[in-house]
N, C-alpha and C positions, 0 to 999 in steps of 0.2 A: 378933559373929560373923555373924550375920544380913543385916548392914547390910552388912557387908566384900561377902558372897557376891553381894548384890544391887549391890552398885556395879559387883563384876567383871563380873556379867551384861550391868550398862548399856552399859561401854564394848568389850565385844565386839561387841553387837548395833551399836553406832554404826558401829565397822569396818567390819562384814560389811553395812548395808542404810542407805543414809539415802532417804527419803518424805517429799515434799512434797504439798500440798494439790494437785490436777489444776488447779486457776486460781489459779494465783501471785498474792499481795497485788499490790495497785495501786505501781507506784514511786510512793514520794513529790516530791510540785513540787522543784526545785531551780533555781539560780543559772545564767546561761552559767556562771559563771566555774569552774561547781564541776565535779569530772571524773565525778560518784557516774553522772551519765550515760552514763559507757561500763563502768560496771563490770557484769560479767556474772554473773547468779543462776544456782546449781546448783538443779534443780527435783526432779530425780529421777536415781535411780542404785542399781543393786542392791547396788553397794560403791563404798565410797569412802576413799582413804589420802593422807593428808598426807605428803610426800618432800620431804628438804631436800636439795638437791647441794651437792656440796662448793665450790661458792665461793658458796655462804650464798641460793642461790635457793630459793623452796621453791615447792611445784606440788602441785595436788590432782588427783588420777589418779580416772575415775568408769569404771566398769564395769557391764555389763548395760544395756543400754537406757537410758544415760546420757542424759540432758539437761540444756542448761543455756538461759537466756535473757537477753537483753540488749534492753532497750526491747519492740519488737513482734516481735520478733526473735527464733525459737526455734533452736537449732540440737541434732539431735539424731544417737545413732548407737551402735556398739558398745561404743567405748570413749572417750573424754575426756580429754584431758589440757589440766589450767587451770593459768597464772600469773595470779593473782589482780591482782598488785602492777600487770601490765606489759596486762592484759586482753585475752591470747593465748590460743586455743585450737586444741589439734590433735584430730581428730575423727579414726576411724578405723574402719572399715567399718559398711558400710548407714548412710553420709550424709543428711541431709536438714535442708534451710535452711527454715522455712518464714520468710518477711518479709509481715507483715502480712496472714494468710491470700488475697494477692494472686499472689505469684509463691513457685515452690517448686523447690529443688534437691536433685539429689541427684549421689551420686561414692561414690567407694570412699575416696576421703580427702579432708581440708577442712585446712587451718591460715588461721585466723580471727582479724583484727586488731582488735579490741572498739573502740580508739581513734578509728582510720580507717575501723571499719565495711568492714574489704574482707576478703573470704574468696577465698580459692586454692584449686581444685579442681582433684584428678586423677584420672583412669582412670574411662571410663565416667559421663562427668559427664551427667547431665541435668536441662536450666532450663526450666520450662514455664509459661505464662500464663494455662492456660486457652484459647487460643488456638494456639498452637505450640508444639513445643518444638524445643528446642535439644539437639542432642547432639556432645560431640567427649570429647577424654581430656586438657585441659588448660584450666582456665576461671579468669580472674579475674573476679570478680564486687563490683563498690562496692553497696554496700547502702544507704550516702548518696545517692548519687547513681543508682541503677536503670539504672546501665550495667554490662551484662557481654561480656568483650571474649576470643575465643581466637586464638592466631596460629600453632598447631600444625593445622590443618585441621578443619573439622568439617560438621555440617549442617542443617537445619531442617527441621522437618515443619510443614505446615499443612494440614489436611486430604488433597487428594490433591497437594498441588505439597510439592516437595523442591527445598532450593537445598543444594547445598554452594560450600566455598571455601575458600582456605587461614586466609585472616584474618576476622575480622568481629566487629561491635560493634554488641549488642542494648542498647536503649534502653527500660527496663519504662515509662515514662511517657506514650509516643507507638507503645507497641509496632513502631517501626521496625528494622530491622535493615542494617546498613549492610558490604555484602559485596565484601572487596578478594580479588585474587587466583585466577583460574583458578577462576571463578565459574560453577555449571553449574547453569540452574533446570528441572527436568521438574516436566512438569504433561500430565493425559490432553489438551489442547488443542496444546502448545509445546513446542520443546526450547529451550531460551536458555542461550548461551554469551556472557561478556561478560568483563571483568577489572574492572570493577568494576559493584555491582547495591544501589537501595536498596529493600527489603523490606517493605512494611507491614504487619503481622501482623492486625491486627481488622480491615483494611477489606482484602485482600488485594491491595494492589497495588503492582507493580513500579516502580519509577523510574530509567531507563536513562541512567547519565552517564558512559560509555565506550563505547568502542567496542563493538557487541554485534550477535550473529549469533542471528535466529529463526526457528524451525525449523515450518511450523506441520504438523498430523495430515495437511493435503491433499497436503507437499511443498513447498508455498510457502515462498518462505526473504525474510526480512526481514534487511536490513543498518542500522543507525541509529546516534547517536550521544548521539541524546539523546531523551526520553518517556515516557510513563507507561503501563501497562498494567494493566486491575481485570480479576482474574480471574473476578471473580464476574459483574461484567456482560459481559465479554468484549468490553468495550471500548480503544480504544487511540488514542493521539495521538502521532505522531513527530515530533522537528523533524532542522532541523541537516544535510540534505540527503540526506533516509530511500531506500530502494531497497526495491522489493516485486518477486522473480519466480517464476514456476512455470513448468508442464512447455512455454504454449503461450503467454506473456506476461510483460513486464518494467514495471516503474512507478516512477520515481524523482520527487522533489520536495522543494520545501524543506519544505513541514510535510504529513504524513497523515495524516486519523484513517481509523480502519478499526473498525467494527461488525460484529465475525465472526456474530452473532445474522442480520441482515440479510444479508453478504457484502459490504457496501458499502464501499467504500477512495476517502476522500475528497480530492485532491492538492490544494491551494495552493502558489501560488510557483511558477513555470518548471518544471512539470510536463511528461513525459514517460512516453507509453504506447507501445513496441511488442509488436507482436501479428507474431509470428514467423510463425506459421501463416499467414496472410493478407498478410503483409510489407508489413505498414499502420505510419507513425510518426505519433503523435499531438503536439503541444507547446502546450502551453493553460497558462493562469495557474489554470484550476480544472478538473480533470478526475474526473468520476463513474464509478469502475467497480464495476458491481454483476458477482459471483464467480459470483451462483447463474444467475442469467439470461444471464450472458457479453455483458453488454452494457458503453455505456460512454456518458457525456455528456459533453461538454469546450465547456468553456464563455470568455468572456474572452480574446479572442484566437486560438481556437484555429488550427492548419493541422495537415494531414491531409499526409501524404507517403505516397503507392503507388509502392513499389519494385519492378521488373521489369527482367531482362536488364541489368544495369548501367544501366539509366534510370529517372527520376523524375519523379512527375507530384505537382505540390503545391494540394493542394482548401484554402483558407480560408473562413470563413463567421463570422455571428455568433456560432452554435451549429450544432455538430456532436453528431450521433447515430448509434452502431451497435447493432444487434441480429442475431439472429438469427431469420429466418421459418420457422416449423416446422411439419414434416409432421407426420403420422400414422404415427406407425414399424409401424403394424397393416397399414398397407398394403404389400402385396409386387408384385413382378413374376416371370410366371414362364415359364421357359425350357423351350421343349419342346427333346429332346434324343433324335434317332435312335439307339437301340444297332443296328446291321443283322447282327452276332454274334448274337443273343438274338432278331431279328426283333420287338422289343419297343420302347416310348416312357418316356421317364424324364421328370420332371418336376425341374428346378432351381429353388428358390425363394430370391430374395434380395431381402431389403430395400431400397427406393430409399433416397436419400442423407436423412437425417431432418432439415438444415438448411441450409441458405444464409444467410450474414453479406449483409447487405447498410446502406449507409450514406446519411444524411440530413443534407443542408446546411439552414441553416435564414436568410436575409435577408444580404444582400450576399456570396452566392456567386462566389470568383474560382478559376479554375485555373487552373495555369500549368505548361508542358509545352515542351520544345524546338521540338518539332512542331507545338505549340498553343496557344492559351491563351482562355479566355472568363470571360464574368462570366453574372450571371442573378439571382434574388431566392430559389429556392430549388433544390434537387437531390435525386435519388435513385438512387444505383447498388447494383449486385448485383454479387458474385462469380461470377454464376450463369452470366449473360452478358455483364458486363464493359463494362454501357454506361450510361454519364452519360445520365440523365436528368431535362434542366431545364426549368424551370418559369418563366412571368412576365419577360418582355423575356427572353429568352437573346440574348446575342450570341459568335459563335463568330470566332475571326481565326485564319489562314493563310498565316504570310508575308505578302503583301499583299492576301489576300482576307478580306474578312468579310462574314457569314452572320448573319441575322437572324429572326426569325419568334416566333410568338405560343407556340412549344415546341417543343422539340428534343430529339431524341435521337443520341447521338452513341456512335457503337461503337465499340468500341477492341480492339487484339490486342494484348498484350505492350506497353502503355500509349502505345500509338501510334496513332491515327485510325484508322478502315478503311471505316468505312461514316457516313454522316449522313442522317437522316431530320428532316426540320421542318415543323410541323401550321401551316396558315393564316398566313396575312401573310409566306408568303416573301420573302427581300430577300436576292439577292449585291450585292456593292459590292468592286469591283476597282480598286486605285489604278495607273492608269498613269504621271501625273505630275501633279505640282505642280495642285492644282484641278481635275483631270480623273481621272472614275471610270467605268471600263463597271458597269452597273447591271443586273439581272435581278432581276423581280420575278413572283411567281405565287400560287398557292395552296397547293403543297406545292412540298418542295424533297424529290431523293432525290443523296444527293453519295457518290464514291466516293474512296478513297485508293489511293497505290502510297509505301511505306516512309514513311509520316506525311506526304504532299502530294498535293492536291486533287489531283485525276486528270480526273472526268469528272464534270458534275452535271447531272441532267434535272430541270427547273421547267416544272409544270403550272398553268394556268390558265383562267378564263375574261374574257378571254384571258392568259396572258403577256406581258410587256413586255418588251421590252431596251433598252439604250443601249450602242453599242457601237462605238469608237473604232478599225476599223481602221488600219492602218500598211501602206506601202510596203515594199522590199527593204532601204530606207536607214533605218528606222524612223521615218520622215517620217510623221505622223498624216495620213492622204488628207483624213477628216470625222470627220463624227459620223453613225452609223447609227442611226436611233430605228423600232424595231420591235415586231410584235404577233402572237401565234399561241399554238395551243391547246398546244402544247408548245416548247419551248427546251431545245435538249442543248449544254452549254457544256464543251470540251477545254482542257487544261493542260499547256503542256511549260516543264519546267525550272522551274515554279513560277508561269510567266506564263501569264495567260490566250489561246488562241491562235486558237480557232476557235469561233463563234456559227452553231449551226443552227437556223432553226426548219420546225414539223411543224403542216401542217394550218391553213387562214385563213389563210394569213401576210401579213400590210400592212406596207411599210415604207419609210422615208424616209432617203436619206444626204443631209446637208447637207456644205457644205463648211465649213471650222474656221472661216473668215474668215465665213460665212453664217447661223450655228447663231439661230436664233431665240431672243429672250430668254426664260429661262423652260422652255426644252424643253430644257434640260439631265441637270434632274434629275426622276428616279421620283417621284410620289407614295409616301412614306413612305422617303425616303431620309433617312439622317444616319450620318453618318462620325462613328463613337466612338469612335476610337483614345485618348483621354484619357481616357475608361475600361477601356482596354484595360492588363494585367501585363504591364510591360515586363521584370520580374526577377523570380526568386523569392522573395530580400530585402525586394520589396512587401509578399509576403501576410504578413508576420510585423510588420508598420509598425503 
């Protein structure tokens, strides 16, 4: 009787609680061939009943804090439902996978293929690495293979950046994440919209192989197609013909890196800078634009194009540089102002302008203008005052005149001439035909314009020279006039040189064409450059 009571005791308590040790015996080795490797152990469970269905399946059902395990593989949850035979398990509320205390999931529900090692999660699913996690409400998850893939939409956290998307497939071996579909990544630096985005989760960084729109904190929006972006260093590499623009500037090229730490956006390949503000176009094979200093370097071909009034002036050099020169914004100016109501003085104070863009040619400087065009070895202009000034041989041409001297400056209105200034070694040189040039030469040159053509130009010397080829009413050349005086004012109509005065000493000599002395042709320091002169704008880009 004893014995009976104590048996019925056993197999209640079996019913009602089965307890396993908290570290499951080791599996024993096995065969490929053998299947005992997918069969899954019951570890714990506050109850547990064996159920046969009516077409002969049977199933053990675990309740309370049920677990069972398979390999490294624990899967745990409210309640349990195991076919032993087929090594299926349906898990149902407060889910949690863990696989090799590496990657952990959890869902409100699991059905778990022991076989395949693939678990199906839904509602409230979350997969996490250590690194990010995953969350949507529909997850299949390979446990062989450490892909898990949803296509119901979902999203990822990785510290402060969040991607969502409709589809995507996390990869636990390479923590990459690979995201299809109306793909949207924030981060406190980016907005990035794309359709398709690949993810790195340990090393944070993005891989752009669709079309993709980036948004950065300044406003700046990036367009790309292909690239990579490290969140963490805040660096970036675009190819595939990337576009960078904000509120006062646009930047296209085949490949850019850009170092937001620095502001630096690096262009290769058929680069292009406009700078709207200043209506400056850049086209260089390498161009440097630093963000924070609002400067730029273009290097490798570069040309410069200043846009005004439907006209173009196109600057090439070796190297091209812009900045901006900065004031002292402490400094003010201020307005006195009569109220004669009040019989009283007000005082207005306002800030001068705190910068001027101004831009730096740097070895074989050419420009080339309808109105104009010159070469030189180096440049510097301002928006300030709007005048080219070269440096080192300058040569300046004008229709048929060109202007020479040891520096030049050249003033411009709405990218048309206006004024010319040239320090020592002045030289005009005026082609009137074939071999034959009027020639002025002095010590300073001051040249004026009317709508971009030489108008009037006075050369100072000690003394001045001229050579100068009057004509008849037939424009029959009379001589050659070879003269000398402390000043020369030289007139322009219609583009031709028309009228040579000189002021003060004046010596001078007309031979006749047929008489001209050998030799007395030409100026000391005369040479006709026209073969270094831009004939097209097409040159400066050669």
């Amino acid at each position: 009787m004893i014995l009976c009571i104590a048996g019925s005791f056993f197999i209640i308590t079996l019913q009602a609680q089965v307890k396993v040790p908290s570290t499951p015996p080791p599996i024993p080795a096995v065969s490929p061939q053998s299947d005992s490797t997918t069969e899954i152990q019951i570890i714990f469970a506050e109850s547990l009943r064996n159920i046969t269905l009516a077409d002969g399946t049977q199933l053990q059902t675990l309740a309370g804090n049920a677990a069972v395990m398979q390999g490294n593989t624990k899967l745990t949850g409210d309640s349990i439902v195991l076919n032993s035979l087929t090594s299926v398990a349906e898990v149902f509320g407060h889910v949690h996978i863990n696989d090799a205390d590496t990657v952990n999931t959890y869902a409100n529900y699991l059905r778990y293929l022991g076989k395949e090692r693939i678990a199906y999660l839904k509602k409230n699913v979350k997969l996490t690495d250590g690194r990010a996690t995953l969350l949507t409400d529909d997850l299949e998850y390979n446990l062989a293979t450490g892909i898990a893939t949803y296509k119901n939409g979902g999203k990822v956290l990785n510290d402060k950046t969040v991607l969502t998307s409709s589809d995507a497939v996390y990869y636990s071996d390479t923590k990459d994440v690979y995201f299809k579909k109306y793909v949207h990544l924030t981060d406190p630096q980016y907005d990035i919209k794309a359709d398709s985005l690949l993810y790195n989760t340990q090393f944070k960084i993005a891989t752009f192989i669709s079309p993709t729109r980036i948004v950065t904190k300044e406003g700046g929006v990036i367009n790309t197609r292909s690239g990579t972006y490290n969140l963490d260093t805040r660096e970036a590499i675009f190819y595939d013909r990337t576009s960078y623009a904000d509120s006062t500037r646009s930047l296209t090229g085949g490949r850019i890196a850009f170092d937001e730490n620095s502001g630096i956006l690096q262009v290769e390949d058929n680069g292009k800078l406009v700078d709207s503000v200043n209506q400056v176009t850049v086209i260089a094979n390498q161009i440097l634009l630093d963000k924070n200093k609002n400067s730029f370097l273009a290097t490798r071909k570069p040309v410069m194009i200043f846009y005004r009034d439907n006209d173009s002036t196109y600057l090439a050099a070796d190297t091209l540089f812009s900045g901006l020169r900065k004031y002292d914004t402490a400094v003010s100016k201020t307005v006195l102002v009569s109220d004669t109501a009040k019989n009283t003085v007000k005082i207005n104070v306002g800030a001068v302008n705190d910068s001027i863009r101004y831009f730096l040619g740097f070895r074989n400087v050419r420009i080339f203008n309808d109105s104009l065009q010159a070469v030189c070895d180096s440049l510097y202009y301002s928006t300030e005052d709007s005048v080219f000034r070269m440096f080192r041989e300058p040569v300046f041409w004008n229709d048929k005149t060109q202007v020479t001297g040891d520096t030049m400056y050249l003033f411009t209105k709405n990218q048309k001439p206006d004024r010319m200034y040239v320090f020592f070694n002045s030289f005009v040189a005026n082609e009137v035909a074939e071999g034959l040039y009027n020639q002025m030469s002095g010590r300073t040159l001051n040249g004026y314009f009317i709508d971009g053509n030489i108008d009037y130009i006075r050369l100072k010397g000690s003394p001045a020279e001229s050579i100068y080829y009057p004509q008849d009413e037939d424009s029959a050349f009379v001589g050659m006039n070879r003269s000398s005086g402390d000043v020369i004012d030289i007139n322009f109509v219609n583009k031709e040189l028309s009228k040579v005065k000189f002021v003060n000493d004046v010596n001078g000599t007309l031979y006749p064409m047929k008489k001209v002395p050998e030799g007395k042709n030409r100026l000391t320091g005369f040479h006709w450059l026209d073969a270094r002169r831009p004939k097209h704008n097409i040159e400066l880009f050669e």
